[in-house]
C-alpha positions as CSV (number, residue, x, y, z in Angstrom):
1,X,-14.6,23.4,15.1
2,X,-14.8,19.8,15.0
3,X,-12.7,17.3,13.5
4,X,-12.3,15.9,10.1
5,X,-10.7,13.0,8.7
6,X,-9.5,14.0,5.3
7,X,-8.5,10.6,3.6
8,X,-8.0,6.8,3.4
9,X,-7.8,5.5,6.8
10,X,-4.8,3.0,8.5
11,X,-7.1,1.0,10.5
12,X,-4.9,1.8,13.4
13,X,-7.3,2.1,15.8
14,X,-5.4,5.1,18.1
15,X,-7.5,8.2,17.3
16,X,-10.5,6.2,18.6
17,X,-8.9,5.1,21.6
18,X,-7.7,8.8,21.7
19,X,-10.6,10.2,21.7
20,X,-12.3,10.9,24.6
21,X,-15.8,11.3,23.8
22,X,-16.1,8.0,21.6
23,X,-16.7,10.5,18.4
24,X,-14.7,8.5,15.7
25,X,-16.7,5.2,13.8
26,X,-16.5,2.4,13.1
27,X,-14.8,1.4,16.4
28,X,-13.1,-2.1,17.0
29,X,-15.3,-4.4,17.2
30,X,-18.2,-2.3,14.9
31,X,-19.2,-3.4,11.4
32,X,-17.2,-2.2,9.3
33,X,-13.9,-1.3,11.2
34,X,-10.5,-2.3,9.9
35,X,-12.3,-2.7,6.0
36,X,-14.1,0.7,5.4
37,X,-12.2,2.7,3.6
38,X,-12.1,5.7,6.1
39,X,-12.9,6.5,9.6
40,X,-15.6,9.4,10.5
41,X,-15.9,11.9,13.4
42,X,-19.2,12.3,14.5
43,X,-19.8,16.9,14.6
44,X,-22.6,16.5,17.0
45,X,-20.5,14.4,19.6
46,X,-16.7,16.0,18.5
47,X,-15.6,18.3,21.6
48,X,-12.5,20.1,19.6
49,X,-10.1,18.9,22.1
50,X,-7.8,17.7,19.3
51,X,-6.7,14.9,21.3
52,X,-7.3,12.3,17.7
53,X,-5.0,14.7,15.8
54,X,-1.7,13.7,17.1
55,X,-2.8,10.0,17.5
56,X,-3.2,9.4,14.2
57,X,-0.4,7.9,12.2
58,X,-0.9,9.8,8.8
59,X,-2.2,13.4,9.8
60,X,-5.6,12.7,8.1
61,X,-7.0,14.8,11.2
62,X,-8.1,18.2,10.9
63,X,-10.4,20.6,12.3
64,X,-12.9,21.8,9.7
65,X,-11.8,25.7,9.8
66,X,-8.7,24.2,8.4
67,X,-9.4,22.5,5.6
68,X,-7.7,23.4,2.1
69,X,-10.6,23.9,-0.2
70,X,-9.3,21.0,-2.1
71,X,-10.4,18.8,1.5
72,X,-14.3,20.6,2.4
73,X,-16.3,18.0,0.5
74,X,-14.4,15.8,4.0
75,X,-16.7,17.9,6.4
76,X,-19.9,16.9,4.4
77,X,-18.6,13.4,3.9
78,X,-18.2,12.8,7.7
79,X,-21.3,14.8,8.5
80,X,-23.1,12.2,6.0
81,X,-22.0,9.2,7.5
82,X,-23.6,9.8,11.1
83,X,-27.0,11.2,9.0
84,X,-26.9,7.2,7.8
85,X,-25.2,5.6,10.6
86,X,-26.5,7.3,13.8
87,X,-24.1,6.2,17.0
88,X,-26.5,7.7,19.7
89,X,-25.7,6.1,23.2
90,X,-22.7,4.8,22.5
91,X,-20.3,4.4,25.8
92,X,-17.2,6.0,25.3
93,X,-14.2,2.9,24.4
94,X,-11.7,2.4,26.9
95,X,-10.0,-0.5,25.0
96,X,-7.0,-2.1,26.9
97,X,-4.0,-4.1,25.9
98,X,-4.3,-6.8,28.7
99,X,-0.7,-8.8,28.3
100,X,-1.3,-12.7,28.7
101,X,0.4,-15.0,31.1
102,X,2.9,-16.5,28.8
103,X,5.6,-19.5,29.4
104,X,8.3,-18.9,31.2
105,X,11.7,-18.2,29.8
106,X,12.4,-16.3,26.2
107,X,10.6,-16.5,23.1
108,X,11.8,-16.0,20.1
109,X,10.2,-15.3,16.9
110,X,10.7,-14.8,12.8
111,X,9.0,-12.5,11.3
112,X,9.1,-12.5,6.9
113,X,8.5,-9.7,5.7
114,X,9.5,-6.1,6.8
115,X,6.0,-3.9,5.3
116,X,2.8,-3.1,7.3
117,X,1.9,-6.5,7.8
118,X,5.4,-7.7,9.1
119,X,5.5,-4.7,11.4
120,X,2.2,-4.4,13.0
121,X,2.8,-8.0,13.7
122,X,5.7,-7.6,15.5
123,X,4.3,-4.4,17.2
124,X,1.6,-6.8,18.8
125,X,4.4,-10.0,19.4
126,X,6.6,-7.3,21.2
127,X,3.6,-6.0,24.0
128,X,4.2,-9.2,25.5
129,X,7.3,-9.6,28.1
130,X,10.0,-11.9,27.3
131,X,9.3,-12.0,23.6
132,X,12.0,-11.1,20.5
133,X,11.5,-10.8,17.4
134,X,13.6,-10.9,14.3
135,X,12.0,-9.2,11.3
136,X,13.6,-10.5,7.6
137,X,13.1,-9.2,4.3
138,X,15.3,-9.6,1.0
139,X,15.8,-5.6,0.3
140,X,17.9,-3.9,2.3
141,X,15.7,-1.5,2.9
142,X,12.4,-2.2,5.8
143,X,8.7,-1.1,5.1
144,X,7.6,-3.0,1.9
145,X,4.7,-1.1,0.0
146,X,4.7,1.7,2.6
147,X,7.7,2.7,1.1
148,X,7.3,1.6,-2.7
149,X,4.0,1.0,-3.2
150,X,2.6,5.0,-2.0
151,X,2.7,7.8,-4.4
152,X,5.4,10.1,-3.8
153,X,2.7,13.3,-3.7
154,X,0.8,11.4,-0.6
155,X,3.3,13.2,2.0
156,X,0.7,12.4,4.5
157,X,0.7,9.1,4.4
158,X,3.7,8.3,4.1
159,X,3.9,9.5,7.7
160,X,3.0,6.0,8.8
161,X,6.7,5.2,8.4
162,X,7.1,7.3,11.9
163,X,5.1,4.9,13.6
164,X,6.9,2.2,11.9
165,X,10.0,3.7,13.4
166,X,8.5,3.7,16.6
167,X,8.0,0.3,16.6
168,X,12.0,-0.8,15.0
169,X,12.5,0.8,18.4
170,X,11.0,-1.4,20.8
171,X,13.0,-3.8,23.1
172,X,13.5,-7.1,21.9
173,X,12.6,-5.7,18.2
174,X,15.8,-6.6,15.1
175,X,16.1,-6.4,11.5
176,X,17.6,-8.7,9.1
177,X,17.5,-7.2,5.9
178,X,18.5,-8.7,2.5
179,X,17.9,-12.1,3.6
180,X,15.4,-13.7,1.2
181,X,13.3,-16.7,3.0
182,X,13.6,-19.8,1.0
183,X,17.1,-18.7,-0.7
184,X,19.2,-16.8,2.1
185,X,17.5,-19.1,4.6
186,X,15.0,-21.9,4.8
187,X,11.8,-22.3,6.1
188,X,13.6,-25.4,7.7
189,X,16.1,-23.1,9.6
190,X,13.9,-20.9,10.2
191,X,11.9,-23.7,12.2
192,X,14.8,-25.1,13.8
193,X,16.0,-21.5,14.8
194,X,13.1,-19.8,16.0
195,X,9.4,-21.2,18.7
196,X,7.9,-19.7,15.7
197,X,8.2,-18.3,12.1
198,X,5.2,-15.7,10.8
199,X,5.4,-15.0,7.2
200,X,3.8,-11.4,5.8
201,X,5.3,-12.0,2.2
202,X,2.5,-9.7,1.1
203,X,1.3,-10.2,-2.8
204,X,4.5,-9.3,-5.0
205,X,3.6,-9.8,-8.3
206,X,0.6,-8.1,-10.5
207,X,-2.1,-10.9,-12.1
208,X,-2.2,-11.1,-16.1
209,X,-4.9,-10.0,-17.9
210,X,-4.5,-13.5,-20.4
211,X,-5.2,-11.2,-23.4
212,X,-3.7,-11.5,-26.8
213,X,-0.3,-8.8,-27.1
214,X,0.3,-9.1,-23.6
215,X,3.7,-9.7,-23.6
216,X,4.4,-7.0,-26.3
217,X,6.9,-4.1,-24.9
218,X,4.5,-1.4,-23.9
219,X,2.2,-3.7,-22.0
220,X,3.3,-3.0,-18.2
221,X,2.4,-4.1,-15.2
222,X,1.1,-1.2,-12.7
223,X,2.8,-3.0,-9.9
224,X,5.9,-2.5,-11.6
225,X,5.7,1.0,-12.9
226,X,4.7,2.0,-9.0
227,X,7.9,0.1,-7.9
228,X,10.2,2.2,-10.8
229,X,8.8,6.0,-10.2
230,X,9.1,5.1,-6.0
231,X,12.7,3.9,-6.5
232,X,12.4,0.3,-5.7
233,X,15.9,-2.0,-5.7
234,X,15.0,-4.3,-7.8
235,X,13.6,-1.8,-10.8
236,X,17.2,0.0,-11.1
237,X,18.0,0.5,-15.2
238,X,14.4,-0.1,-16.0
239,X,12.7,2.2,-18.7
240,X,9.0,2.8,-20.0
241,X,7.3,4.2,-23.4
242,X,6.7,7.2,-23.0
243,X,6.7,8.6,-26.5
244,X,2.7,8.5,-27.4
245,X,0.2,11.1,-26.4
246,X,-1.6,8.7,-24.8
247,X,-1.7,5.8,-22.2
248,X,-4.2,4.0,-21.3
249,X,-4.8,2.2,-17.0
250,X,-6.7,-1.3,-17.6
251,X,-8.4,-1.2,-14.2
252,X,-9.4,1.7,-11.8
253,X,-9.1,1.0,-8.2
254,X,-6.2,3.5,-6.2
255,X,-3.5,2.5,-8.0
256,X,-5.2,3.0,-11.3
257,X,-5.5,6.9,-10.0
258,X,-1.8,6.6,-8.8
259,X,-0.1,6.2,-11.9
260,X,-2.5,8.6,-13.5
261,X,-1.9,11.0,-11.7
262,X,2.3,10.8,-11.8
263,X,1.6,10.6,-15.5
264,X,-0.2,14.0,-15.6
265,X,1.6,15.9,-12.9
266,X,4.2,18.9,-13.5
267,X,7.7,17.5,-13.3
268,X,8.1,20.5,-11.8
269,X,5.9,20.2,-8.6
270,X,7.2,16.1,-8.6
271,X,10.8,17.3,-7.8
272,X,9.4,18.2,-4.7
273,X,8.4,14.9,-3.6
274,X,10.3,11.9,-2.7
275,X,9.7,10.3,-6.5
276,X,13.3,8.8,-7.7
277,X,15.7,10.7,-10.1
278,X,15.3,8.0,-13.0
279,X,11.7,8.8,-13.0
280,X,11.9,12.1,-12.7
281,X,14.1,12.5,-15.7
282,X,11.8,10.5,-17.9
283,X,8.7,12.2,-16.7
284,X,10.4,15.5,-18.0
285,X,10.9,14.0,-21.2
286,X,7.4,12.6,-21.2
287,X,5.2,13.4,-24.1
288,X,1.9,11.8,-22.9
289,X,-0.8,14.6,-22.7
290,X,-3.7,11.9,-22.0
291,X,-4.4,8.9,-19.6
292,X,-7.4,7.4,-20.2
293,X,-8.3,5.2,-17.1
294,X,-10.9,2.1,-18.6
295,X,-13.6,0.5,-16.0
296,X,-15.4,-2.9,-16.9
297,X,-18.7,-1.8,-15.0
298,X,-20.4,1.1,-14.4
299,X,-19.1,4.7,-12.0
300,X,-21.4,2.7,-9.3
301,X,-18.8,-0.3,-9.0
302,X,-15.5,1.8,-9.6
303,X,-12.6,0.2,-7.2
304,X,-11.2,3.5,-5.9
305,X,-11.9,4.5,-2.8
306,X,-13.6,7.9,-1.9
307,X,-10.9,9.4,-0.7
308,X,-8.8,9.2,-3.5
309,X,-11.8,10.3,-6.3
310,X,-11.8,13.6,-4.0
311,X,-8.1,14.3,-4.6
312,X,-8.3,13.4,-8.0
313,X,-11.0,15.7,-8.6
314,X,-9.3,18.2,-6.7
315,X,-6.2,19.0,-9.0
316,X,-6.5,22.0,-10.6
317,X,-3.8,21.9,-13.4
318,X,-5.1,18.7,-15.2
319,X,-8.5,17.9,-16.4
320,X,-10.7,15.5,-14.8
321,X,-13.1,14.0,-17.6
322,X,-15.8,11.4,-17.0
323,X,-17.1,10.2,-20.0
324,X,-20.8,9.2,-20.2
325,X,-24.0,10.0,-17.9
326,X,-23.4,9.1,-14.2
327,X,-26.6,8.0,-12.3
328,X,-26.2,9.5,-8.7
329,X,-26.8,6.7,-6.3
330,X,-23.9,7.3,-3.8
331,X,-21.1,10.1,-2.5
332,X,-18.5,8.6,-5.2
333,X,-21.4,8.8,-8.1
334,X,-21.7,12.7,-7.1
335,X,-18.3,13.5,-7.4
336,X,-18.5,11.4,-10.4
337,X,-21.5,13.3,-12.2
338,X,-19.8,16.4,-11.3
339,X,-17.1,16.1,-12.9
340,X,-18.8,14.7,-15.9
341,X,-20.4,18.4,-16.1
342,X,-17.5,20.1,-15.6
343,X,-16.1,22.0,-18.6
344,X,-13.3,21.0,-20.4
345,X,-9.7,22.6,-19.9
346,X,-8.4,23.3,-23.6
347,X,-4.7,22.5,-24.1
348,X,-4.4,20.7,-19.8
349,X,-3.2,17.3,-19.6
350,X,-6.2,14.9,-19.0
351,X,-7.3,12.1,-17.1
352,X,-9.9,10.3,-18.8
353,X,-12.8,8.0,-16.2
354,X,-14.1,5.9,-18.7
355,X,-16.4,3.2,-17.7
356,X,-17.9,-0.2,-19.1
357,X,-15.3,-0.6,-21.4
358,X,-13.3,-4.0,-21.2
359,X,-9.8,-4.5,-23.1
360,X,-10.3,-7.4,-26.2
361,X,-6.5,-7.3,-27.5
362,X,-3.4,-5.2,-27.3
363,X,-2.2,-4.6,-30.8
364,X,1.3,-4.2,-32.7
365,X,4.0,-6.2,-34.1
366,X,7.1,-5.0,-31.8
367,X,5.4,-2.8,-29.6
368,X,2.4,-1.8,-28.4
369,X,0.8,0.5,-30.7
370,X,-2.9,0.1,-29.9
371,X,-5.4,-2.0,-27.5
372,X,-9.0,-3.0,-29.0
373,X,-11.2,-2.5,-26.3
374,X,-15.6,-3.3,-26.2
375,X,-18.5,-1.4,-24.9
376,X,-20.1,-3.9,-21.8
377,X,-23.5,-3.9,-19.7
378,X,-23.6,-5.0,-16.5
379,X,-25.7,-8.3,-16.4
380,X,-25.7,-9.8,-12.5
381,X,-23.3,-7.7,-11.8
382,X,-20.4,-8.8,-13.9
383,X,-19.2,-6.6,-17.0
384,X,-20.4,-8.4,-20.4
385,X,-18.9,-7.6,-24.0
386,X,-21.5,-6.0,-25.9
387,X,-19.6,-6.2,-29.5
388,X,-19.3,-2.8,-30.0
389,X,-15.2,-2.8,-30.6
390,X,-12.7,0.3,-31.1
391,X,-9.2,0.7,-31.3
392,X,-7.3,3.1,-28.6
393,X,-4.1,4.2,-30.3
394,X,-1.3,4.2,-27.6
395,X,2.2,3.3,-27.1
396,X,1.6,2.4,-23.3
397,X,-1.1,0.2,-21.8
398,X,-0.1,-0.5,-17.5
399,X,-2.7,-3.3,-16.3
400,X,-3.9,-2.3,-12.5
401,X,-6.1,-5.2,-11.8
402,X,-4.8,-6.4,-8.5
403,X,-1.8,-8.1,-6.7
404,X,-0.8,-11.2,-6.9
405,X,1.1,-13.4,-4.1
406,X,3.7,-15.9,-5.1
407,X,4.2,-19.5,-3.1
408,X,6.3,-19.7,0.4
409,X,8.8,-21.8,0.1
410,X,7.8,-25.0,2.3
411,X,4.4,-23.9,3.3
412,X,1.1,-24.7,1.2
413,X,-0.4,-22.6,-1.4
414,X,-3.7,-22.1,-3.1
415,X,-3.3,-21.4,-6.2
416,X,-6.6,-20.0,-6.9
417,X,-6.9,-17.7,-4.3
418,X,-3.0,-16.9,-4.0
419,X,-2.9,-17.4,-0.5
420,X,-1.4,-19.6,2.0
421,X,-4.3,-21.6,3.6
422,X,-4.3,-21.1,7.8
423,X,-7.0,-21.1,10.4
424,X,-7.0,-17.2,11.2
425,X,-3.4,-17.1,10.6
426,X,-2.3,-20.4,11.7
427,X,-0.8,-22.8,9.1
428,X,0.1,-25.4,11.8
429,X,1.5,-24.3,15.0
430,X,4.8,-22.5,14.9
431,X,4.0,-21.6,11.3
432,X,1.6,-18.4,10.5
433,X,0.4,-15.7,8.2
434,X,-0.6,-12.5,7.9
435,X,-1.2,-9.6,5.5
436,X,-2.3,-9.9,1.9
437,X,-0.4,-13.7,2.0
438,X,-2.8,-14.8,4.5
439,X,-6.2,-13.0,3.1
440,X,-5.5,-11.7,-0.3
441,X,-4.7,-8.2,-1.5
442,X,-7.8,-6.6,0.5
443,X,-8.3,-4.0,2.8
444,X,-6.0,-0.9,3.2
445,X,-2.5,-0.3,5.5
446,X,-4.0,-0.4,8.6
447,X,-5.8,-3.3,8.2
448,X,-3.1,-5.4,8.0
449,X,-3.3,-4.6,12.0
450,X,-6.4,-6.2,13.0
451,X,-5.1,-8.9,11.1
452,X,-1.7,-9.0,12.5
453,X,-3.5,-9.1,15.9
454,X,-5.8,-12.2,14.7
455,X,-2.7,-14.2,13.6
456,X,-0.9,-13.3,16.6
457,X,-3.9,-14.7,18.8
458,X,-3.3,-18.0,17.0
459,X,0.6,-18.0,18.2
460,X,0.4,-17.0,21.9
461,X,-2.5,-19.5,21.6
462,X,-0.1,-22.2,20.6
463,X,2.2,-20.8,23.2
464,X,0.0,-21.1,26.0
465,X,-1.3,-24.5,25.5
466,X,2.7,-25.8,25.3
467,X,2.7,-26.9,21.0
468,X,5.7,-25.0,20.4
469,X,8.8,-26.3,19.6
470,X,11.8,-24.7,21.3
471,X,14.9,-23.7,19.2
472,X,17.2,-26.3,18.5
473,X,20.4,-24.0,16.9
474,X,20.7,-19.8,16.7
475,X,20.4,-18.7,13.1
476,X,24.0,-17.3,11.9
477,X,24.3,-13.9,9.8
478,X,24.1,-14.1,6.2
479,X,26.6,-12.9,3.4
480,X,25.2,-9.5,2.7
481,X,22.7,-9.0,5.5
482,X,22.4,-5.6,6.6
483,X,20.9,-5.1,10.6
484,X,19.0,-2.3,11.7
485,X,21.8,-0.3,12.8
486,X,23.8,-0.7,8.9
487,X,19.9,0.5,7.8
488,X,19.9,3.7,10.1
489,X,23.3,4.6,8.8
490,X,22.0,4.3,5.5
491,X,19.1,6.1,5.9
492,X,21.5,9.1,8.1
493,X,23.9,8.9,5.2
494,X,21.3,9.7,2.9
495,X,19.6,12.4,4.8
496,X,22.9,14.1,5.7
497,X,23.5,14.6,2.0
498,X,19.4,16.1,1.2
499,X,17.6,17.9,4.0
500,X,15.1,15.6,5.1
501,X,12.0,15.7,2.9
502,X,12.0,16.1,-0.4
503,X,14.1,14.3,-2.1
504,X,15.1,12.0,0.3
505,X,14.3,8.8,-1.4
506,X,16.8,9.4,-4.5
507,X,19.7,9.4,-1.7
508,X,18.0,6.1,-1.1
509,X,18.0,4.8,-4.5
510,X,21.9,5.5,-5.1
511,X,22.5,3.8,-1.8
512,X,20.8,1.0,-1.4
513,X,20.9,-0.7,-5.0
514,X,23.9,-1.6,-5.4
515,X,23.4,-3.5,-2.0
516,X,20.6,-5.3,-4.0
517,X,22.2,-6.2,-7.0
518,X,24.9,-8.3,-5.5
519,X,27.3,-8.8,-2.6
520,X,30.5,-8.3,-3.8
521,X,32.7,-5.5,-2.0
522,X,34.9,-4.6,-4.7
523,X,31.4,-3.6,-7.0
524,X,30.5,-1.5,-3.9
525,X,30.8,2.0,-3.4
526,X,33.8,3.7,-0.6
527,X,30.9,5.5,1.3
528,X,28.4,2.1,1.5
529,X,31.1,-0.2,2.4
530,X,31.8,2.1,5.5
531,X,28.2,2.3,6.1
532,X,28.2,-1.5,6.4
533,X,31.4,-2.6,8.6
């Protein structure tokens, strides 16, 4: 009965330190760790002692006589990897934290930015003695894309928010929440307050796709249509088209798949989740039947991850179409040419995989009512338009082509690349980076820890060898900000009025939005002014 890992991995690291015969790859320090998209345990070496199944932070362990019939192609999958990637004579990791000799006295540190990256950097500041840390972010509410950016129906991994909470818990660990860096406070009092300031701003925006009709309503951003079906503060009293039959996903990476699949899914089985109540009432009303999903290259250069293609292809009350032959050349191709053979599911909602087809124009005088799209070929591996034009009728088209980070306030920006130039994390000393800020909108949630660690390297670095300034003045609370004890109460409040679980979130939403639309206590409701004394 060995183990399985059953989706997109964190990165984290701790079922392979768990593990006590060195049966989960790639390792720390192997090619490929902290970038593939999920980890692998080895049936040959696995000894079923279950000790990676409570180590990992998102439940993607299970033993193979478990697995939901949706989840066996996971037991070939792994099985597959050590068939290409043979690990014989490996010595089993016994990886240690070893804490470094730091300067005497405290230190004291900003972290910007309350998702992944802000946390798993304050996770590895805090394993050092005599260091506190002060995590910011301008919602009131902690965890970033963790909490907005994962689709309500992944229950499992959302379960990285317990580790998060493990970590909020640490000594020397605080939160100061709706505090926006560069407006509540400046990178200048931050400097002056603090041996050192590390920004994980993370990639807020989406990028443009520069066509013509861009800006016409109906042309969304992905990013944002994420942010309003997860309950994000900022989307409160926004509304989509969702009128036409159809809609059509401009990229296919995970988030492509995402929004596909809320699109698709039975209202019914979404009031289950933790999706938010204005959503919810819109999806019920929805009449899109279709979501055709458009690719510039081939099934062989698709963006989403395995892992994801596997649960799409799993759902059983909606029907997965590929359109087009599908030459097998990898796992994600033969998923991909089965379900181009599948038979069709007369009168299901579809999701549509169609590939080498680039968007020309998004058409309509007031709104969206169509987008021209062309045939391409793959020549040197970038998509080229062939000519071949046709017209999509839709009243929705949501571009999921990437993030897109915005400047820090006071620190240098590349525009191109939309990243904060640094050395491995270090702008200058006192001043770091790390997350998508620092590298770009790669890699998954767990990577933001190896890269958290790298950055954190650069600052007890600059520690060590004496370049860091000591604090001049102690940063004063902010009009509005909410600690990590006011956050708590929230989240009690909230879970005191649902059962824990389902649901939860649209406690959340009637909470904590009014927080973000302003500060003033007369606008605020009896119960959230409480909450906040």
């Amino acid at each position: 009965m060995p183990y399985v890992v059953t989706q997109s991995c964190c990165s984290d690291a701790a079922c392979v330190v768990a593990c006590p015969v060195n049966a989960i790859h790639p390792a720390p320090g192997e090619p490929g760790f902290a970038t593939t998209e999920m980890l692998y345990v080895d049936p040959e070496t696995c000894v079923d002692c279950g000790a990676c199944a409570p180590a990992c932070p998102v439940g993607a362990l299970l033993p193979d006589s478990k697995l939901p019939e949706s989840q066996l192609a996971f037991a070939r999958i792994n099985a597959e990897y050590y068939e290409r990637n043979p690990h014989a004579g490996r010595p089993p990791l016994a990886l240690v934290n070893r804490d470094r000799e730091l300067p005497a006295g405290p230190v004291r540190v900003a972290v910007i930015g309350a998702g992944p990256a802000g946390l798993y950097a304050a996770d590895e500041l805090l394993r050092h003695r005599g260091v506190s840390v002060d995590v910011f972010d301008r919602l009131p509410t902690p965890h970033g894309l963790a909490r907005y950016g994962v689709a309500p129906d992944h229950t499992e991994t959302r379960r990285v928010l317990d580790l998060f909470a493990k970590i909020e818990n640490e000594a020397g660990f605080r939160y100061r929440l709706n505090v926006e860096a560069g407006n509540g406070v400046t990178h200048a009092e931050l400097r002056e307050a603090y041996h050192a300031v590390v920004y994980a701003t993370g990639a807020a925006t989406d990028r443009s796709l520069g066509l013509e009709g861009e800006d016409l309503p109906g042309s969304v951003s992905a990013t944002d249509f994420v942010a309003w079906y997860n309950g994000h503060p900022d989307s409160g009293g926004v509304s989509y088209p969702l009128r036409s039959s159809r809609a059509v996903i401009i990229g296919n990476g995970n988030v492509a798949l995402d929004v596909a699949r809320v699109l698709t899914a039975d209202p019914g089985k979404l009031a289950a989740t933790d999706i938010a109540g204005d959503a919810l009432l819109a999806l019920r009303a929805s009449e899109i039947r279709e979501v055709l999903i458009l690719g510039r290259r081939g099934p062989a250069e698709a963006a989403f991850t395995l892992p994801e293609l596997v649960g799409l292809a799993s759902i059983e009350d909606v029907d997965i179409v590929v359109e087009g032959d599908v030459r097998v050349t990898s796992e994600k191709t033969e998923i991909l040419a089965e379900l181009a053979r599948r038979e069709p599911r007369p009168g299901a909602r579809r999701i549509v995989l169609r590939f080498n087809t680039a968007p020309v124009r998004m058409l309509g005088s007031d709104a969206v009512t169509g987008l021209e799209v062309s045939a391409t070929r793959v020549t040197a591996g970038r998509a080229v338009l062939t000519g071949s034009l046709e017209v999509l009728e839709t009243g929705l088209v949501l571009r999921a082509i990437g993030y897109r980070a915005l400047p820090v306030p006071g620190l240098p920006f590349d525009e191109e690349r939309a990243v904060v130039p640094s050395d491995g994390g270090r702008v200058e000393p006192g001043v770091y980076v790390t997350g998508w800020i620092k590298r770009g909108p790669t890699g998954f949630l767990g990577t933001n820890k190896s890269c958290a660690k790298e950055t954190v390297g650069r600052l007890l670095d600059d520690l060590g060898d004496g370049v860091l300034s000591e604090p001049t003045t102690t940063l004063e609370r902010r009009d509005g900000e909410i600690s990590g004890r006011q956050w708590r109460a929230i989240d009690a409040a909230a879970r005191s009025e649902q059962v824990a679980g389902p649901g939860v979130r649209r406690q959340h939403d009637s909470l904590v939005r009014p927080v973000r639309r302003q500060h003033d206590p007369d606008r605020l409701g009896e119960k959230l002014r409480k909450l906040l004394r």
